[in-house]
Each structure stands twice: as C-alpha cells, then as structure tokens.
C-alpha positions in Angstrom: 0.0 0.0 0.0 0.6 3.7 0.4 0.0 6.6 1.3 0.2 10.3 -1.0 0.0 14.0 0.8 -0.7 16.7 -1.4 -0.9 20.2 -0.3 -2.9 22.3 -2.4 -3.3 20.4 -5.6 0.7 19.5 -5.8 1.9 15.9 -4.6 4.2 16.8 -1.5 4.9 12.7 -0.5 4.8 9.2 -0.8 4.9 6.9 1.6 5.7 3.2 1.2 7.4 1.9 3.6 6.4 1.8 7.0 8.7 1.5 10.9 6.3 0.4 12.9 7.5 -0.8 16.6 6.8 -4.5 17.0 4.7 -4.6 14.0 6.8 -6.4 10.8 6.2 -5.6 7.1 3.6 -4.7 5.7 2.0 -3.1 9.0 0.2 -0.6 8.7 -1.0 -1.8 5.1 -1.9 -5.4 6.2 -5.5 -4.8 8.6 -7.3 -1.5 8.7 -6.2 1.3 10.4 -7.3 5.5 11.3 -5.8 8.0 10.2 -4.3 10.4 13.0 -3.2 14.3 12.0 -2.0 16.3 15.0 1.0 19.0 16.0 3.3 16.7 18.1 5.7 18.1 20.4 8.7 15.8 21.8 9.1 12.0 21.5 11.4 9.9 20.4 11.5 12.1 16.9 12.8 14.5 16.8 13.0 14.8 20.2 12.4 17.1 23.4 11.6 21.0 22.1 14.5 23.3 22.6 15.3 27.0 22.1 15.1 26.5 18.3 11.5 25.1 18.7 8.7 27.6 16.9 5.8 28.3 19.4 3.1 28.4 18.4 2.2 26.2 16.2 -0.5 25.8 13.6 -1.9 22.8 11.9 -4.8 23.6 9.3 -6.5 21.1 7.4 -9.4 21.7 5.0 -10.2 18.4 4.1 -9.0 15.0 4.6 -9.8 12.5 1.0 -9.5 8.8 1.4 -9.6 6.4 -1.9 -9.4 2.6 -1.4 -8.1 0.8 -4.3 -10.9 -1.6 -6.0 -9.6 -4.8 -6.6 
C-alpha cells in the first residue's frame, strides 16, 4: 500500500514503507487502520523541544480525501 500527501493540488509525498514498533512488514498496510493528524511536540522524533523550537504552532487542514483501491 501507500500513502500520497498533497498540499494544495501539488503531490508533497509518498509513503511506502512503513517503521512500525513491533509490527513487521507490511503493518500498517496489512488490517485497517485510522488516520491520526496532529501538531506533536517531543518523543522519540525529533526529540524534546529546545530554544530553536517555533511556538506556536499551527496545523490547518481543510479536508481530509481517502480512496481505497478496488480490486
């Protein structure tokens, strides 16, 4: 499987390949799963805000499309 982002009209990414923690190839693509957009801050990447870190922050997101391929 994969997964495209475009941002206004032009393709921005690709994504097909997956690191997933304890979950092999081809997880996510192999059982249904939920999309999840958010603004994280921290974690393992790319790590704990410092004094280069932009506040605030702003996600906006007009619309969200999903297509499932017909088989």
């Amino acid at each position: 499987g994969e997964i495209r982002w475009y941002v206004d009209g032009q393709h921005y990414q690709t994504q097909t390949e997956w690191y997933s923690e304890g979950h092999p190839f081809p997880a996510p693509f192999d059982q249904p799963f939920h999309l999840l957009l958010n603004v994280a801050v921290g974690g393992n990447w790319p790590g704990p805000p410092d004094s280069t870190t932009t506040f605030p922050q702003k996600m906006m997101v007009d619309y969200v499309r999903v297509y499932r391929r017909v088989k």
